[in-house]
N, CA, C and O atoms as a Tinker XYZ file with bonds, in Angstrom:
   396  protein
     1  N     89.164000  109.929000  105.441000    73     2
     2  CA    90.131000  110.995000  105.303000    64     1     3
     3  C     91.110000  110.691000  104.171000    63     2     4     5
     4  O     91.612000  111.514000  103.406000    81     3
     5  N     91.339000  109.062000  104.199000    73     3     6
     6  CA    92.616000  109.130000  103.378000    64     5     7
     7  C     91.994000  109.023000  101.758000    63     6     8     9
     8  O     92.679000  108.954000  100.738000    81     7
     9  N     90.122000  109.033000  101.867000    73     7    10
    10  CA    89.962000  108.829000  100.261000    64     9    11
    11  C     89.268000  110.186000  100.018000    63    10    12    13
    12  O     88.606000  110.222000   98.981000    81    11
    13  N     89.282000  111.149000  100.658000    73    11    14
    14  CA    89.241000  112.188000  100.296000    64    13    15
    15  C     90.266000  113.077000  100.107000    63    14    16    17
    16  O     89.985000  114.130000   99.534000    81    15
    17  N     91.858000  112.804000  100.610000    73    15    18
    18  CA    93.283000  113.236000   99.839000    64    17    19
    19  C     93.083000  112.632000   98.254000    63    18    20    21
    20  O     92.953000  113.374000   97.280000    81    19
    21  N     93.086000  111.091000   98.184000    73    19    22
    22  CA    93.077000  110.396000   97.344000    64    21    23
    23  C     92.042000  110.980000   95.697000    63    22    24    25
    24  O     92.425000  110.903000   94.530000    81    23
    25  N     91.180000  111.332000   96.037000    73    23    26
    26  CA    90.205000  111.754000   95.415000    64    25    27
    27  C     90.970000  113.294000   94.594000    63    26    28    29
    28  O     91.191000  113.541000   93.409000    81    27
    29  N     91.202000  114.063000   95.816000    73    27    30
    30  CA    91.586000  115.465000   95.335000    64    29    31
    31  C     92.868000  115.181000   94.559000    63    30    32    33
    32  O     93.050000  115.586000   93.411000    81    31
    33  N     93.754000  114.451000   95.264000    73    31    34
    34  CA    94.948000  114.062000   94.059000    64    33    35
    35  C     94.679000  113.463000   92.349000    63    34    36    37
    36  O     94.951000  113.958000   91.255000    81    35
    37  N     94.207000  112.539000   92.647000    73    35    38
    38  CA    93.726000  111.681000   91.191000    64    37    39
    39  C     92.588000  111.391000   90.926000    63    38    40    41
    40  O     92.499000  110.192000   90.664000    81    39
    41  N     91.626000  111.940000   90.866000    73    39    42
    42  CA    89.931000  111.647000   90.964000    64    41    43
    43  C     89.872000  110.440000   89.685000    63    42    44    45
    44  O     89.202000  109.423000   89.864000    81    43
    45  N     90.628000  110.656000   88.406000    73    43    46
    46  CA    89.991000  109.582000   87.462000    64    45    47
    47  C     90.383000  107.561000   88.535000    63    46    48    49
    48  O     89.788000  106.489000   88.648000    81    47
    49  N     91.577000  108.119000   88.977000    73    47    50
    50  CA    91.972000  106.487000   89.212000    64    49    51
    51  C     91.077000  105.828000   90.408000    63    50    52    53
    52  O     90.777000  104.637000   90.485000    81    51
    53  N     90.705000  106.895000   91.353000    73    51    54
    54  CA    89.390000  106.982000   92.377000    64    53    55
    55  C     88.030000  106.294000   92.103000    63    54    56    57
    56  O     87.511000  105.355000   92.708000    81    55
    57  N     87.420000  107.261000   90.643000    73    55    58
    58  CA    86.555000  106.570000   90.190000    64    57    59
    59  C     86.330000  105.215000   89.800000    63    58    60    61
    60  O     85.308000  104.544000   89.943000    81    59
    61  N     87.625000  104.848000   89.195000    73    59    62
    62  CA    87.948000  103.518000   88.582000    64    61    63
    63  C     87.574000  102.420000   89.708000    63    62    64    65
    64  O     87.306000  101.267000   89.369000    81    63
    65  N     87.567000  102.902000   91.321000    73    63    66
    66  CA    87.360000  101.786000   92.459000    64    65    67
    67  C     86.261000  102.214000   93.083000    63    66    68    69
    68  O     85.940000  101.695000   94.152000    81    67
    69  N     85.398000  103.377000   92.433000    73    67    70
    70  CA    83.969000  103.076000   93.038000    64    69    71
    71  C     82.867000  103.179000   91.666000    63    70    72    73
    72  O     82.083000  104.124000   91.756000    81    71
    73  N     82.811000  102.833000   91.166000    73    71    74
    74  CA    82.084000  103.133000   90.025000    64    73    75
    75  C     81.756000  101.912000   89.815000    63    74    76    77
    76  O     82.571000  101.004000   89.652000    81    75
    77  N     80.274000  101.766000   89.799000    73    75    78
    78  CA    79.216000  100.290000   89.865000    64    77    79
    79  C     79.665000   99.567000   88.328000    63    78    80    81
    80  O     79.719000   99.935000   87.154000    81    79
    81  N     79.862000   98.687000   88.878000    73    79    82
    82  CA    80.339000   97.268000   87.538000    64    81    83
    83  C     79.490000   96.151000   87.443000    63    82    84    85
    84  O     79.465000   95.472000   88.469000    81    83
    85  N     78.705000   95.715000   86.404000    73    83    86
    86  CA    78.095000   94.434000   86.674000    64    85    87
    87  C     79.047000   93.451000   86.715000    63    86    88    89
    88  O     80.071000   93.366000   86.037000    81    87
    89  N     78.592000   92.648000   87.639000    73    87    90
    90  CA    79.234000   91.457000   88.266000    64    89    91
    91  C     79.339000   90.113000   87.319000    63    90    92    93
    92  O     78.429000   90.091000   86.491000    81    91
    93  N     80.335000   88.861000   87.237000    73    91    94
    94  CA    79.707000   88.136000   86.212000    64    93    95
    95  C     79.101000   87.052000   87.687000    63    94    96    97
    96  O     79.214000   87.356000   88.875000    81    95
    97  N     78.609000   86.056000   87.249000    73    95    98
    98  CA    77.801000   85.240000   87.854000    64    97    99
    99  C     78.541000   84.579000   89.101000    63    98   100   101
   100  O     78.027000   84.310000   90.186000    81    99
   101  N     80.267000   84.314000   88.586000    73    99   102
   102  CA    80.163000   83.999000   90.409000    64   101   103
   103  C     80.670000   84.966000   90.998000    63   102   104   105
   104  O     80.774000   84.741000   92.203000    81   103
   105  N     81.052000   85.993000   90.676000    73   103   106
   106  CA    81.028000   87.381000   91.661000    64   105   107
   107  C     79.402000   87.466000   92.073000    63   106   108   109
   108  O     79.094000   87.788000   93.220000    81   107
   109  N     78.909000   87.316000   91.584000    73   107   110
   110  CA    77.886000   88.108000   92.088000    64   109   111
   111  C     77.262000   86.295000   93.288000    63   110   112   113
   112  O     77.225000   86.506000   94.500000    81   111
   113  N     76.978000   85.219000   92.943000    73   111   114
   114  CA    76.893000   84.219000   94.096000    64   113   115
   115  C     77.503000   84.918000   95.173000    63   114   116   117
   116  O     76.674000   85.314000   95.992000    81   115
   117  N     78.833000   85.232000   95.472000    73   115   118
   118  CA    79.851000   85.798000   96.351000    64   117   119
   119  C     79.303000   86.959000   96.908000    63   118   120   121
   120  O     79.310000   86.997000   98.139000    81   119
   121  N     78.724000   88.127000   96.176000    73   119   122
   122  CA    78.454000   88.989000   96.886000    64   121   123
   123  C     76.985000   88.857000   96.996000    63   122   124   125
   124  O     76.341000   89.873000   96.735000    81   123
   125  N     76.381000   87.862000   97.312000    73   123   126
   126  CA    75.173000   87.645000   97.934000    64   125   127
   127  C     74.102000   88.071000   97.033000    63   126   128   129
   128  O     72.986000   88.401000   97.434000    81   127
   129  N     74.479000   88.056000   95.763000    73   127   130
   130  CA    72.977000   88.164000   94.645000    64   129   131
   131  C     73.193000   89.488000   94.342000    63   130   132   133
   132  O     72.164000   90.083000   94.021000    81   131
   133  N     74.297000   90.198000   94.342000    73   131   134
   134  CA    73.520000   91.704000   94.066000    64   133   135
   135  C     74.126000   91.871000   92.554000    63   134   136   137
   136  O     74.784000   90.858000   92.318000    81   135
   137  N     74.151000   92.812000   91.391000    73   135   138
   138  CA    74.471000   92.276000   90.227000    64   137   139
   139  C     75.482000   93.433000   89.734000    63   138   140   141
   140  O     76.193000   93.251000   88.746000    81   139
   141  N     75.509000   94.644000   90.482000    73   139   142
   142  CA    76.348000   95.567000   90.690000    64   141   143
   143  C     76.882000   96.260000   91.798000    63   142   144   145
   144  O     76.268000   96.638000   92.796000    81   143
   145  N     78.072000   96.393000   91.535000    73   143   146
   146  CA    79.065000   96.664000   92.776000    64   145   147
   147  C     80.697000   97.079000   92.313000    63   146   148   149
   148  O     81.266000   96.769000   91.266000    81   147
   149  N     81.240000   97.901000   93.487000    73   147   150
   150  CA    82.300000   98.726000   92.648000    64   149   151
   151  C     83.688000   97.744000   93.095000    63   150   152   153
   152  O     83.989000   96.691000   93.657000    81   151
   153  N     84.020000   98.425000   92.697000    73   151   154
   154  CA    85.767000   97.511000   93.292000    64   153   155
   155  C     86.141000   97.187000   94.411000    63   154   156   157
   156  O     86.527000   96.165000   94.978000    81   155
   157  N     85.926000   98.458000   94.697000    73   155   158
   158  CA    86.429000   98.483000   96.450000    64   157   159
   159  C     85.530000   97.667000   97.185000    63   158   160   161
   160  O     85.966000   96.738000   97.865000    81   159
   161  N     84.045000   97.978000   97.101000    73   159   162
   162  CA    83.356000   97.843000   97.853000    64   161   163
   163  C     82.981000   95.880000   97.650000    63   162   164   165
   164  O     82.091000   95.260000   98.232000    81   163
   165  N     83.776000   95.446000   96.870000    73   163   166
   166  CA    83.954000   93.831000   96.538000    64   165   167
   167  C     85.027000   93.253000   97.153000    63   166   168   169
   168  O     85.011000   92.152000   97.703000    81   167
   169  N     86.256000   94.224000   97.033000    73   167   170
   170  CA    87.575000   93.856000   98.036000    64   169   171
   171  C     87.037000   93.934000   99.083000    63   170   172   173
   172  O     87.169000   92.890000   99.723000    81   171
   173  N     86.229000   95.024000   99.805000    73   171   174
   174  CA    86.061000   94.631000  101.287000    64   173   175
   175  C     85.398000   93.561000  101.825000    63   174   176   177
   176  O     85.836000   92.950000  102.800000    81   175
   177  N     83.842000   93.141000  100.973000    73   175   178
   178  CA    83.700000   92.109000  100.923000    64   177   179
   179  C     84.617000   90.829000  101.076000    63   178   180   181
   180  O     84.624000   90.049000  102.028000    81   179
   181  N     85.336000   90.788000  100.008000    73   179   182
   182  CA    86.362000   89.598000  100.460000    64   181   183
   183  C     87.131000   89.578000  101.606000    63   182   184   185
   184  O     87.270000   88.575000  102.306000    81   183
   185  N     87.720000   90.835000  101.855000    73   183   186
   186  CA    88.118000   90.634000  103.181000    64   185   187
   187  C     87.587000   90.376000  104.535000    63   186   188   189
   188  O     88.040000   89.801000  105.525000    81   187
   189  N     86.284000   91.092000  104.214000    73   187   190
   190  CA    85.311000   90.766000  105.794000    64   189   191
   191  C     84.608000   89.295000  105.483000    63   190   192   193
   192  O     83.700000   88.954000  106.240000    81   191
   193  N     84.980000   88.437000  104.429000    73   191   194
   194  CA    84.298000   86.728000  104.209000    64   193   195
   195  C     85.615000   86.614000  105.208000    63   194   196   197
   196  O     85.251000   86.432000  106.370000    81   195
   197  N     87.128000   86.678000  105.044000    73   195   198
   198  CA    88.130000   86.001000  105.314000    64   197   199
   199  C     88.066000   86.437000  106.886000    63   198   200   201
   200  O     88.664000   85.579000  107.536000    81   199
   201  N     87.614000   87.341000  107.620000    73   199   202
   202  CA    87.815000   87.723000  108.772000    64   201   203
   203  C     86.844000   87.166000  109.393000    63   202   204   205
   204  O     87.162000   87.051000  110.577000    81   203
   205  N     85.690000   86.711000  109.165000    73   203   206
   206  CA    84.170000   86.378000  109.786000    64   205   207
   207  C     84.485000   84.636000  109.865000    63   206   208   209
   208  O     84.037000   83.773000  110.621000    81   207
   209  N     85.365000   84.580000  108.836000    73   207   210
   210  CA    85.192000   82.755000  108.728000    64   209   211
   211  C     87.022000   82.559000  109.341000    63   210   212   213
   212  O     87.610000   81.479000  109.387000    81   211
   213  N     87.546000   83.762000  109.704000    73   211   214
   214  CA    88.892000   83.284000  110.362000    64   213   215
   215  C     89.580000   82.119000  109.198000    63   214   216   217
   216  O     89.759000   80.920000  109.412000    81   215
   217  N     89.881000   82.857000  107.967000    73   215   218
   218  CA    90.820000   82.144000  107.049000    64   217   219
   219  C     92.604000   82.232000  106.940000    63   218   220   221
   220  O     93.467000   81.560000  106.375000    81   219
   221  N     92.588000   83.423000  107.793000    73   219   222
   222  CA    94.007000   83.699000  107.607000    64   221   223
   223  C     94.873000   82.551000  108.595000    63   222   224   225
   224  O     94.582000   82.313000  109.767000    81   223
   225  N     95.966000   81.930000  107.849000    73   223   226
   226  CA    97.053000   81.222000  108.793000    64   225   227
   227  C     97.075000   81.390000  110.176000    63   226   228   229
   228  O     96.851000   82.549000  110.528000    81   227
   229  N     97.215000   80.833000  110.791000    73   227   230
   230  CA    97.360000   81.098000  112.548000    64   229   231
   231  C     99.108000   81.533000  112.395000    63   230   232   233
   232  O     99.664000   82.594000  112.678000    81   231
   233  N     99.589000   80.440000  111.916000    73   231   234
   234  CA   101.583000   80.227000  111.739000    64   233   235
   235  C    101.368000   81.089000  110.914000    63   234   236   237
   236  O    102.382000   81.730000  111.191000    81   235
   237  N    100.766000   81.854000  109.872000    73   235   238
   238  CA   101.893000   82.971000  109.057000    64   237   239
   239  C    100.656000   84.182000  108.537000    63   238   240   241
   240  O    100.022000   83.958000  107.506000    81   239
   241  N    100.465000   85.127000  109.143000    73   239   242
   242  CA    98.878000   85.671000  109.206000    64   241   243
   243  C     99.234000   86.209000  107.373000    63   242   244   245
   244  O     98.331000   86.769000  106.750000    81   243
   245  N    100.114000   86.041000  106.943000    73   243   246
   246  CA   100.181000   86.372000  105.226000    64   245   247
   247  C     99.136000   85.799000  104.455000    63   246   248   249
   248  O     98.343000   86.123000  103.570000    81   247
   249  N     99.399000   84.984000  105.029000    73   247   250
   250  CA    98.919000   83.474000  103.862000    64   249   251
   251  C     97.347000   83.599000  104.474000    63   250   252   253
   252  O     97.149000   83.747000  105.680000    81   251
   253  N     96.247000   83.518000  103.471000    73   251   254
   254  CA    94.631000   83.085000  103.554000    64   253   255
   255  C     95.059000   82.384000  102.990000    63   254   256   257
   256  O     95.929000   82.472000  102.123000    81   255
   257  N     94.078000   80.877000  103.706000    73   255   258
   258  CA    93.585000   79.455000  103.477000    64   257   259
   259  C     92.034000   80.050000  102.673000    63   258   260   261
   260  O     91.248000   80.753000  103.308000    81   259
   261  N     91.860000   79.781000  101.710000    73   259   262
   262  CA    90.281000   79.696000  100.725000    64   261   263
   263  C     89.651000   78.776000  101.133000    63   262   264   265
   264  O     90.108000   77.634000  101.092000    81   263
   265  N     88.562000   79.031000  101.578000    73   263   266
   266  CA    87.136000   77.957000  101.314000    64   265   267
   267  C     86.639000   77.833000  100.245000    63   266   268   269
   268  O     87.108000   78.572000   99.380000    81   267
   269  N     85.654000   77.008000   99.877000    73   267   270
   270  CA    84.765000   76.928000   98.823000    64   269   271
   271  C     84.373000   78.148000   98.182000    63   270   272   273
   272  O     84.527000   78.461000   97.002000    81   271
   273  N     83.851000   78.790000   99.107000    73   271   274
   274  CA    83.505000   79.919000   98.493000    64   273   275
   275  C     84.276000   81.231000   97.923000    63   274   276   277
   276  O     84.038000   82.049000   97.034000    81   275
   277  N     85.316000   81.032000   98.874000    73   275   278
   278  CA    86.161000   81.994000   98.161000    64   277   279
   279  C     87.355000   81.486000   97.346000    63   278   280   281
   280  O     88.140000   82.306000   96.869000    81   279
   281  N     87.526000   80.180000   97.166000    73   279   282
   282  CA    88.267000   80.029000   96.187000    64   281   283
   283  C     87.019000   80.496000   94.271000    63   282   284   285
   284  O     87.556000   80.643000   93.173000    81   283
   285  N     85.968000   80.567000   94.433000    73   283   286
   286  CA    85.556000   80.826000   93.407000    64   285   287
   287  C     85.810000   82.449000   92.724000    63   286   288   289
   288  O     85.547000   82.876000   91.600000    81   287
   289  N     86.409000   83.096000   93.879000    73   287   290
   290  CA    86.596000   84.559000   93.993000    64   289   291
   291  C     88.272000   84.283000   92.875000    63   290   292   293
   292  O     88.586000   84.495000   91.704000    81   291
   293  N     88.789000   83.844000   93.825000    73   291   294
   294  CA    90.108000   83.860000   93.770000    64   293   295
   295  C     91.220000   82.879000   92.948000    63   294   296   297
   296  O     92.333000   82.492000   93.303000    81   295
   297  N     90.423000   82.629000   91.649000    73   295   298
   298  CA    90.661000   81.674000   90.095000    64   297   299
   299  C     91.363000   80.102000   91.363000    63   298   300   301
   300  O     92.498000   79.640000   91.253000    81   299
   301  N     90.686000   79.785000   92.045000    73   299   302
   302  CA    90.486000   78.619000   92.433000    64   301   303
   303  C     91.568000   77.510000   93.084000    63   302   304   305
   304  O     91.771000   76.297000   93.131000    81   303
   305  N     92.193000   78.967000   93.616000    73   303   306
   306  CA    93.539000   78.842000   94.607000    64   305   307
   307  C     93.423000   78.109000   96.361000    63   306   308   309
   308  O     92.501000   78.589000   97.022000    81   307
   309  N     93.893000   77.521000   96.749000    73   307   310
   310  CA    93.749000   77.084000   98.050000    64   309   311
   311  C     94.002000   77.913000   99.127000    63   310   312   313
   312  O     93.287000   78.300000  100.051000    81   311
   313  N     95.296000   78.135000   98.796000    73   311   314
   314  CA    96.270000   79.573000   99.859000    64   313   315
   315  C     96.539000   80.669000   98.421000    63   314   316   317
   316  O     96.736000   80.333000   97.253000    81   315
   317  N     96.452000   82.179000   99.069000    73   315   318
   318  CA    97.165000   82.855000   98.780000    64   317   319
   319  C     97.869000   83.821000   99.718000    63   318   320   321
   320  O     97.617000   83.932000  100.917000    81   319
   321  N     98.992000   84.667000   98.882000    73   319   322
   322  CA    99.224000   85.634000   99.921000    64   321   323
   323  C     98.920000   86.935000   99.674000    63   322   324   325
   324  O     98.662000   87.345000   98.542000    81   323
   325  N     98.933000   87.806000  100.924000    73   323   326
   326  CA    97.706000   88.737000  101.150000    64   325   327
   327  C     97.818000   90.043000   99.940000    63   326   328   329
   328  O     96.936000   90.797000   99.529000    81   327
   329  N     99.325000   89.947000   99.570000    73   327   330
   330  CA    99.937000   90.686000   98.754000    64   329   331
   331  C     99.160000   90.291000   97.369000    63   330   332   333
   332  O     99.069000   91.122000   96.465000    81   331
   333  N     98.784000   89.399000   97.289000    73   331   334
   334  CA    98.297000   89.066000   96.034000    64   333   335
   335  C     97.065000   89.457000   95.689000    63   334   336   337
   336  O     96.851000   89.766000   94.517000    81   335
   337  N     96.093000   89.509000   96.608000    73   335   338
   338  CA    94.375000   90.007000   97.156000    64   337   339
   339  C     93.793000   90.473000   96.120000    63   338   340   341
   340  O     93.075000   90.086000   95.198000    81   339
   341  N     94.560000   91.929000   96.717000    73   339   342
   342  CA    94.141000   93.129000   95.528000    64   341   343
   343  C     94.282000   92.674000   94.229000    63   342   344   345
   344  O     93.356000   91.918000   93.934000    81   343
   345  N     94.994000   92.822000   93.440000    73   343   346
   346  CA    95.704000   91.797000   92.428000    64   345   347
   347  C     94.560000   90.756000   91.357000    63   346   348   349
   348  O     93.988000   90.767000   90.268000    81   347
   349  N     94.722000   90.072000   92.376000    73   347   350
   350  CA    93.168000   88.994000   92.003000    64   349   351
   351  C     92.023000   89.509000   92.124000    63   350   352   353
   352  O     91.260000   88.965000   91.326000    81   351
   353  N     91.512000   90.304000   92.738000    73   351   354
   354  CA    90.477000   90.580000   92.692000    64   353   355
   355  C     90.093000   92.013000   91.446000    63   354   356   357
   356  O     88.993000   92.288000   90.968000    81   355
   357  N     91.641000   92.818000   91.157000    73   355   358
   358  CA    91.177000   93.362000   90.047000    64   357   359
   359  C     90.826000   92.561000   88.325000    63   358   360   361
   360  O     90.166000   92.898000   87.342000    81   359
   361  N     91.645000   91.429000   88.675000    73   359   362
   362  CA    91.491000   90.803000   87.594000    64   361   363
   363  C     90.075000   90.655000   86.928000    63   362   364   365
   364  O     89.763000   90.621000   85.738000    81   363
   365  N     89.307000   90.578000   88.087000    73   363   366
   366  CA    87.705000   90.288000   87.941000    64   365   367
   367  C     87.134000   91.774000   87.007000    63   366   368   369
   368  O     86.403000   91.613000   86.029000    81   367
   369  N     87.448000   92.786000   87.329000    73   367   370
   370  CA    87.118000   93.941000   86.979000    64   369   371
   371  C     88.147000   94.626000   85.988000    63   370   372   373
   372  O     88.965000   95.488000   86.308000    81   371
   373  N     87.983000   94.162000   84.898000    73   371   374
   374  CA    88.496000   94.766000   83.565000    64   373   375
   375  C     88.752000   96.584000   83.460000    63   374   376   377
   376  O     87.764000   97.297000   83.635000    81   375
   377  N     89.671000   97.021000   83.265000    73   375   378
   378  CA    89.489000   98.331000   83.036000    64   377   379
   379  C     88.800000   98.566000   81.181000    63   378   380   381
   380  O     89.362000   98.192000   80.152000    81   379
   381  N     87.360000   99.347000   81.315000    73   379   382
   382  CA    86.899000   99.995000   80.713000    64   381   383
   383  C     87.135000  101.078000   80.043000    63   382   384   385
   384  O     86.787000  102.118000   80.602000    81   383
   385  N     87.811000  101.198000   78.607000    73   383   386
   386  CA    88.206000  102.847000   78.474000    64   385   387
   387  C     86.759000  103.416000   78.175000    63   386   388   389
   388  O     85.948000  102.780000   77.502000    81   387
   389  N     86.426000  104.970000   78.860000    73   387   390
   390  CA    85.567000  105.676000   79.019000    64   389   391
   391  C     85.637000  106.679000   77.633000    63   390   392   393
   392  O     86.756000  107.126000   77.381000    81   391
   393  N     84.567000  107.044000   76.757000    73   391   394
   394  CA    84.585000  107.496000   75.921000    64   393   395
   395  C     85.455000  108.841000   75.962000    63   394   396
   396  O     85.570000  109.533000   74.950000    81   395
C-alpha cells in the first residue's frame, strides 16, 4: 500500500529502488550468486541475514553486531547503527543518470 502512494507521488525516485543493477562481486557472494538485483530488494536481504542470524544487540536493539559476512556488505564495520543501514547500503549502488 505504502509503495503504491509512493509510486503515484514520485515514480522517478521509486524506480531508482527497484530497477535491476548488476552487482559487483561481493554483493553478489552476499546475495547468494545472483548478478542482478534492485536496491530494495538487497536492503531486505540484509536485513532478513541480520534477523535469521539474530545480529542485533540484545542491550541496545540499534546497534547490529556484523559477521563475516556481512561486514563485507557493510565497508567492513563490526557494529553499526540501524540508522546508518540504508545509507551503506546505497553506497553500493551508484546513482546512474538516465539518458
Amino acid at each position: 500500500m505504502v509503495l503504491r502512494r509512493a509510486v503515484a507521488e514520485c515514480p522517478k525516485k521509486v524506480a531508482g529502488l527497484v530497477d535491476l543493477v548488476n552487482l559487483p562481486t561481493a554483493l553478489r557472494e552476499f546475495a547468494g550468486g545472483q548478478s542482478q538485483m534492485s536496491h530494495l530488494s538487497f536492503f531486505l536481504r540484509v536485513w532478513s541475514h541480520i534477523k535469521e542470524h539474530n545480529l542485533q544487540d540484545p542491550t541496545n536493539r540499534n546497534i547490529v553486531n556484523c559477521d563475516e559476512k556481512l561486514k563485507t556488505v557493510l565497508l567492513g564495520r563490526s557494529k553499526v547503527q540501524l540508522f546508518e543501514l540504508p545509507m551503506i547500503v546505497k553506497l553500493h549502488f551508484p546513482k546512474v543518470p538516465k539518458p
